[in-house]
C-alpha positions as CSV (number, residue, x, y, z in Angstrom):
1,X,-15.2,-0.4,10.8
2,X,-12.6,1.1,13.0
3,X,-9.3,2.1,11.4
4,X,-5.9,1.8,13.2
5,X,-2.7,1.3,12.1
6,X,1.0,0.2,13.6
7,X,2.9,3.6,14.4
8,X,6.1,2.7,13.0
9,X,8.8,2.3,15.9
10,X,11.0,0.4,13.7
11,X,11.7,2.7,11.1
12,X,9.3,1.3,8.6
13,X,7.9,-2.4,7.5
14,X,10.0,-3.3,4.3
15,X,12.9,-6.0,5.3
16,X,14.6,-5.2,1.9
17,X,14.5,-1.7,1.6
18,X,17.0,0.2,4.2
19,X,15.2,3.7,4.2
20,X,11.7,4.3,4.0
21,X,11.2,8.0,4.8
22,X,10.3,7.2,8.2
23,X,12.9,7.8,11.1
24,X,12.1,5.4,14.2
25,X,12.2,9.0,15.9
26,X,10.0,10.6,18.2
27,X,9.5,14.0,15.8
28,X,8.2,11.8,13.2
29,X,5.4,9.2,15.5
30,X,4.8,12.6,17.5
31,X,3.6,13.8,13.6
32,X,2.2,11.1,12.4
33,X,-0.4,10.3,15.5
34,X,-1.1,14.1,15.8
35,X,-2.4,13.6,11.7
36,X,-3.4,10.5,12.0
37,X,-6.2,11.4,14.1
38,X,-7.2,14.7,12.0
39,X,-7.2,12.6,9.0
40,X,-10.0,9.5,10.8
41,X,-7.9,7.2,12.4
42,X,-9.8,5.8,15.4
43,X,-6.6,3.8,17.0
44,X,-2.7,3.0,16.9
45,X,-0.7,0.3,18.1
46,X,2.5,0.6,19.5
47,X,4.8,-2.7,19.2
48,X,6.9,-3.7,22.1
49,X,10.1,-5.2,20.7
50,X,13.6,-4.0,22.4
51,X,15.4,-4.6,19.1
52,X,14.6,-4.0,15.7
53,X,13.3,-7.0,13.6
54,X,12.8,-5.3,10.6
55,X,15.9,-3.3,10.1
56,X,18.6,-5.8,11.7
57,X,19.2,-5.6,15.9
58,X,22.2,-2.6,15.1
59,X,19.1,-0.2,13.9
60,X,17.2,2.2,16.1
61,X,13.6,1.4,17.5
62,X,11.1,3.5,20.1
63,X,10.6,1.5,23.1
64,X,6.5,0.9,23.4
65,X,5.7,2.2,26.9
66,X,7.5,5.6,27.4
67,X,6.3,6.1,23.5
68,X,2.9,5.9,24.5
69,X,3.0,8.1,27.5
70,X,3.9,10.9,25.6
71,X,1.8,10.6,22.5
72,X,-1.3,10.3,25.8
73,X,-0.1,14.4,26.3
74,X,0.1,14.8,22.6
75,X,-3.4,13.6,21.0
76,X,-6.9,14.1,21.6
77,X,-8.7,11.5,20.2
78,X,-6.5,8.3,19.5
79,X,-6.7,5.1,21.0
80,X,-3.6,4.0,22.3
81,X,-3.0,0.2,22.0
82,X,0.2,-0.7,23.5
83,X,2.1,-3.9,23.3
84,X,2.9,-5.8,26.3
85,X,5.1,-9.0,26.8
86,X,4.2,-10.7,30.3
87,X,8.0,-11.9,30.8
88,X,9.4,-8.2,30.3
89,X,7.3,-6.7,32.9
90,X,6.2,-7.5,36.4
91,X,2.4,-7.2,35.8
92,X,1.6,-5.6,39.3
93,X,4.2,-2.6,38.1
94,X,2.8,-2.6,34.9
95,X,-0.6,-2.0,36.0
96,X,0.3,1.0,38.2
97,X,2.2,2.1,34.7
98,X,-0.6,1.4,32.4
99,X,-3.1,3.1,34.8
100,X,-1.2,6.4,35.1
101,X,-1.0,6.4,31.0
102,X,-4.5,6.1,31.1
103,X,-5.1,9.1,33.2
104,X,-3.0,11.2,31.1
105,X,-4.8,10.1,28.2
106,X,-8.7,10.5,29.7
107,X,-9.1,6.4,28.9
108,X,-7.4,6.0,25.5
109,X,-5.6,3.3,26.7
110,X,-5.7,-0.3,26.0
111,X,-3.5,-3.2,25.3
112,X,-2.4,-5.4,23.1
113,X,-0.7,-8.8,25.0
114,X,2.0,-10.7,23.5
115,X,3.6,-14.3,24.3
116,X,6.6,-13.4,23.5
117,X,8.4,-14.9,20.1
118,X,11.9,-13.7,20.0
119,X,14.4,-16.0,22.0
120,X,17.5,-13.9,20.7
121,X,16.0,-10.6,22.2
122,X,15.2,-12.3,25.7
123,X,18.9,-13.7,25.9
124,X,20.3,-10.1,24.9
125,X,18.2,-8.6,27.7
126,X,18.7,-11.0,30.3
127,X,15.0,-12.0,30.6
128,X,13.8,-15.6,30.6
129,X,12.1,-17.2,27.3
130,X,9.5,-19.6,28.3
131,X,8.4,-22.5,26.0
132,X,5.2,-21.9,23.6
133,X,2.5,-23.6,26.0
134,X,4.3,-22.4,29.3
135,X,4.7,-18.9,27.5
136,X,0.3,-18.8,28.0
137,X,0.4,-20.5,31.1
138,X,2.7,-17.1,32.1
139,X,0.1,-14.6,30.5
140,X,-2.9,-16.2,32.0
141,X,-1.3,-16.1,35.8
142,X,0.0,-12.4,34.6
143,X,-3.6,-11.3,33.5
144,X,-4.9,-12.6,36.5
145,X,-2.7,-10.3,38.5
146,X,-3.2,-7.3,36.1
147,X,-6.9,-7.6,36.2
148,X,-7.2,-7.9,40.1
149,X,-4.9,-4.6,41.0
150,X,-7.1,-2.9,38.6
151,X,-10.2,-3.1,39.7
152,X,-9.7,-4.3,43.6
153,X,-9.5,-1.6,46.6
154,X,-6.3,-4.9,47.8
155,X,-5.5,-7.2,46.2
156,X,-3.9,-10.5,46.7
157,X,-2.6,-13.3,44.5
158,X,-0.7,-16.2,45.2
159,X,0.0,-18.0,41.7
160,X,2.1,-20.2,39.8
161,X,4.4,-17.6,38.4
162,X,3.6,-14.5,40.4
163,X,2.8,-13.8,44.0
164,X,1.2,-10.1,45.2
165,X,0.1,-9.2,48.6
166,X,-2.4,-6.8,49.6
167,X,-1.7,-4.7,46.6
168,X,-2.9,-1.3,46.5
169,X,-3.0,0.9,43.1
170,X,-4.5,4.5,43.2
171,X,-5.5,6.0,41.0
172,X,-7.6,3.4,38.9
173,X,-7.8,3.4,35.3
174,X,-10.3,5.7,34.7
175,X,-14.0,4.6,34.5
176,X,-15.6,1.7,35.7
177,X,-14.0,-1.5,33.6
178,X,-10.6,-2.3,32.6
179,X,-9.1,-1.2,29.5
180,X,-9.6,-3.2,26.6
181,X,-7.2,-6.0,26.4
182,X,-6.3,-7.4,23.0
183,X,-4.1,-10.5,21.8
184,X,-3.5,-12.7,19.3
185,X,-2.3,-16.2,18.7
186,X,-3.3,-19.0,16.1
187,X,-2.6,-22.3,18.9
188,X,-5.2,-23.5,21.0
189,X,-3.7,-22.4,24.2
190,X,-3.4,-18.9,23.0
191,X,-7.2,-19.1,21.5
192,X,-8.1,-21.0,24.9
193,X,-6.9,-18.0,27.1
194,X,-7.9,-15.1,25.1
195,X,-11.8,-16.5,24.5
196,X,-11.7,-16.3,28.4
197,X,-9.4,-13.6,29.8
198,X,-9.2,-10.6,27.3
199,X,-11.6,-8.8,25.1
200,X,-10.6,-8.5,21.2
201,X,-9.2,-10.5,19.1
202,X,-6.1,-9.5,16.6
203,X,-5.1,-11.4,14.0
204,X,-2.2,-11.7,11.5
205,X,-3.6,-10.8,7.7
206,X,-4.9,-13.8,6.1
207,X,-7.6,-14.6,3.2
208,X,-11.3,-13.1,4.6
209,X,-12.6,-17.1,4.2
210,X,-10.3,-17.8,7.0
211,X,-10.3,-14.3,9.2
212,X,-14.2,-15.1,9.2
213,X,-13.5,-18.5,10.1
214,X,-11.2,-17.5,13.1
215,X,-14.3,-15.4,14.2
216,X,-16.8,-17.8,14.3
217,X,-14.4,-19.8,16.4
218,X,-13.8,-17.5,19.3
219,X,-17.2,-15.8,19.0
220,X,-18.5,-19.7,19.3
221,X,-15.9,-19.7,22.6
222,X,-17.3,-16.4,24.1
223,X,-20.6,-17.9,23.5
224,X,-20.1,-21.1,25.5
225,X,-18.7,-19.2,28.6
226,X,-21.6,-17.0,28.9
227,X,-19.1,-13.5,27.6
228,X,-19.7,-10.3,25.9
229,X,-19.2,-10.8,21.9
230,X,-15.2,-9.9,21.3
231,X,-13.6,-7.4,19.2
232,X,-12.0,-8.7,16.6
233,X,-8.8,-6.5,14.6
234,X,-7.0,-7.8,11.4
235,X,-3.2,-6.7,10.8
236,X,-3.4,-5.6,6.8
237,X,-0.5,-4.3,4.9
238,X,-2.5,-1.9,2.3
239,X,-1.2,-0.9,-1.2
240,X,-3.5,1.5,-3.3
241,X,-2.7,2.8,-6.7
242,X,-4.4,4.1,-9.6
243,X,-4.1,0.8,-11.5
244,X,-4.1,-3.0,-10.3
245,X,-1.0,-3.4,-12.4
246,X,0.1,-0.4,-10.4
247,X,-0.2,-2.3,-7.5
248,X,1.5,-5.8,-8.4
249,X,4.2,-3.7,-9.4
250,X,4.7,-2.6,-5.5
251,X,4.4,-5.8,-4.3
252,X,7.0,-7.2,-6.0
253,X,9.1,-4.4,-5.5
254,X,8.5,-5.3,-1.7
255,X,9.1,-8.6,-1.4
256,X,12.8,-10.0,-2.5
257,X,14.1,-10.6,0.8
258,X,16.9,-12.7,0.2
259,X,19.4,-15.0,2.8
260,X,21.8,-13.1,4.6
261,X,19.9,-10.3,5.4
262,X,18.9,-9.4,9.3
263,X,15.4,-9.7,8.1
264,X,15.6,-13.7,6.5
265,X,17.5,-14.0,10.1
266,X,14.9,-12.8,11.9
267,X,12.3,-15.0,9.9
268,X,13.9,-18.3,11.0
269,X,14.2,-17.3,14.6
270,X,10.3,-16.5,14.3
271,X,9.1,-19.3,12.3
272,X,10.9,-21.7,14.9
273,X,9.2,-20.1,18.2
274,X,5.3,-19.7,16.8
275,X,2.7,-21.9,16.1
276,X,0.1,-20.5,13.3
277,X,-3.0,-22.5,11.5
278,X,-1.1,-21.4,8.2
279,X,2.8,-21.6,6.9
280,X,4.4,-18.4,6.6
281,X,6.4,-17.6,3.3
282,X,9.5,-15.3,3.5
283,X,7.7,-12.8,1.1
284,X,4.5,-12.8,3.5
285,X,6.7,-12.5,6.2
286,X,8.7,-9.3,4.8
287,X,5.7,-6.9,5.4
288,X,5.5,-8.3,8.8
289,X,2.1,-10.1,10.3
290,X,1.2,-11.6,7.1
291,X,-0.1,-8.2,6.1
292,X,-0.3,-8.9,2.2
293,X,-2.5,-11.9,2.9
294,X,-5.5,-9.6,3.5
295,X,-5.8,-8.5,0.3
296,X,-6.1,-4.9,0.8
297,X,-3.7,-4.2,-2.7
298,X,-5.1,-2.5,-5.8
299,X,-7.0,0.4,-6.8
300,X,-9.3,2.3,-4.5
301,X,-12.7,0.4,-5.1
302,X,-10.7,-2.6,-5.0
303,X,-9.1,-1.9,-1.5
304,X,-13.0,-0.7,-0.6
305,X,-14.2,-3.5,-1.5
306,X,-11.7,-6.1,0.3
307,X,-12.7,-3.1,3.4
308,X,-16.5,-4.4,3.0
309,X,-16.1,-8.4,2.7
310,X,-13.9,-8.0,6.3
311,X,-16.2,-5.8,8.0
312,X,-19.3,-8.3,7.0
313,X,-16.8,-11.3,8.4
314,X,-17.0,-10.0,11.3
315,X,-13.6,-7.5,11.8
316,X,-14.4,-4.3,14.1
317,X,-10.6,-3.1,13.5
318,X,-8.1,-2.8,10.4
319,X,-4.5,-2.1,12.0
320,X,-2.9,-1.5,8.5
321,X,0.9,-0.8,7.9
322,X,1.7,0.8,4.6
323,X,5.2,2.7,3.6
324,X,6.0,5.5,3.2
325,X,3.3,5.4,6.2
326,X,2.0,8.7,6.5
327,X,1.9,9.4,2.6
328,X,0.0,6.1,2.3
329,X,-2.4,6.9,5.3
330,X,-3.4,9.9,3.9
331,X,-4.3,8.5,0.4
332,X,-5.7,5.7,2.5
333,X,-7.7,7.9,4.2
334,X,-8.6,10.6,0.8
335,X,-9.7,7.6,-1.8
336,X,-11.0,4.5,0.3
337,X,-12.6,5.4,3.5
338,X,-15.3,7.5,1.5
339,X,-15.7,4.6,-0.9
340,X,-16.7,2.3,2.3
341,X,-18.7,4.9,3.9
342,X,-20.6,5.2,1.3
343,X,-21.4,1.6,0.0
344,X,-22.5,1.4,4.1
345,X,-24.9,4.4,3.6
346,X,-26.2,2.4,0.8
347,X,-26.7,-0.4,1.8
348,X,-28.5,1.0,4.9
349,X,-31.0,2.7,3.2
């Protein structure tokens, strides 16, 4: 098992709570990826949003791209997985950008591409919001482009939504494949296009039952058009305390979103533009990616344990949100990663 977790652009996770001891500043990701990777996180992903959803559109956020360029001069060791939404960015442009960042970070690079959801945020920015099917149709004409200035000396395409002519991008990521491309979606298009095109697999925090159901499904895609075995991530929002009853207690704390608030706003303007296998309550939804779902809530050999039942499902990644999040990474990191190392030595022989 791999453990990432979202660097916190927004400010924090909670819809209700206004201040979570994390500034959507660059002192504080600048901090918290330079520990992060001291303390055994393999990855972070930076989310690509203009405005903030979780603090109401007036609140600060850290744009995803010029983020990620600096933490590449600032770590060593982190992955860098950086959101992308193909109708904010030309994908030619973005390839030369994505390349250089991959440079400067000696291949820590890779991405995590989003149809995008929020039709408010593409009217305020003056950037067209496609309809859910055409929104894939878009990404797969966008990858094609991405993939091709990559890895071609020139490269031309002539296609539905984009048209490049003898490109040329130098330098090249560095060595000799792509970086890893990641995305999610729950429709068939979006499952269609990502079995074919990209290489991992991130999903929203559900039940393991189901994330090891999702798994068979696109590893069962891969497998029909002759592909590599994916990656496969799960978005987990993790709680651990000394007591279950510890726990509950936090979640409840957590979850009162009520109407009126930017977040419930937000909610409705998501629920209305995404298609999922499962309904989304308004207390999954106030963690964000239906991180409570995964089950990663309770006391340390209970968190461990949830840790073990994903990783034999099938999950290669845990991208985990928690608040305050570098207090909770580092108990995260102190009380269940040696719990799951362990129970692997053991069962290992």
């Amino acid at each position: 098992m791999r453990y990432g977790y979202w660097l916190p652009v927004f400010g924090g996770w909670l819809r209700n709570v206004p201040d979570e001891g994390m500034d959507a500043s660059w002192e504080y990701v600048k901090k918290l990826a330079r520990r992060s990777e001291r303390i055994g996180f393999d990855l972070t992903l930076i989310a690509e949003l203009y405005m903030n959803d979780i603090k109401g559109i007036e609140a600060p956020s850290l744009e995803a791209w010029s983020t990620a360029a600096a933490l590449a001069a600032v770590t060593d060791r982190l992955e860098l997985m950086v959101a992308v939404r193909p109708t904010f960015h030309n994908p030619a442009v973005l390839a030369k950008q994505a390349a250089n960042i991959d440079r400067i970070s000696h291949g820590r690079l890779s991405l995590n591409v989003v149809s995008a959801w929020w039709a408010d945020e593409a009217r305020r920015y003056g950037v067209k919001f496609d309809e859910h099917d055409d929104r894939y149709a878009r990404t797969d004409d966008w990858l094609r482009v991405l993939d091709g200035a990559w890895k071609e000396s020139r490269f031309t395409h002539h296609g539905p939504y984009y048209d490049v002519a003898d490109n040329v991008l130098q330098p090249k990521p560095v060595g000799q494949s792509r970086p890893t491309i990641y995305a999610g979606g729950e429709s068939d298009a979006a499952k269609s296009l990502i079995s074919r095109a990209c290489d991992g697999y991130v999903m929203h925090g559900d039940p393991v039952e189901i994330i090891a159901g999702r798994v068979r499904d696109l590893s069962a895609r891969r497998e029909q058009l002759a592909l590599p075995r994916m990656k496969f991530g799960v978005a987990a929002y993790t709680i651990v305390r000394n007591s279950e009853a510890e726990a509950r207690r936090e979640v409840e704390r957590i979850t009162e979103v009520r109407p009126g608030t930017p977040g419930y706003g937000n909610y409705q303007d998501w629920i209305a533009n995404t298609r999922h296998d499962a309904k989304t309550s308004l207390a999954d939804y106030s963690v964000s990616n239906r991180g409570l779902r995964a089950g990663l809530i309770g006391t340390p050999e209970q968190v461990a344990e949830k840790v073990l039942l994903l990783e034999d499902a099938g999950v290669d990644l845990l991208l985990l949100q928690c608040s305050p999040q570098l207090e909770e990474m580092e108990r995260f990191a102190a009380e269940v990663m040696p719990l799951v190392a362990r129970a692997r030595r053991r069962q290992t022989g």
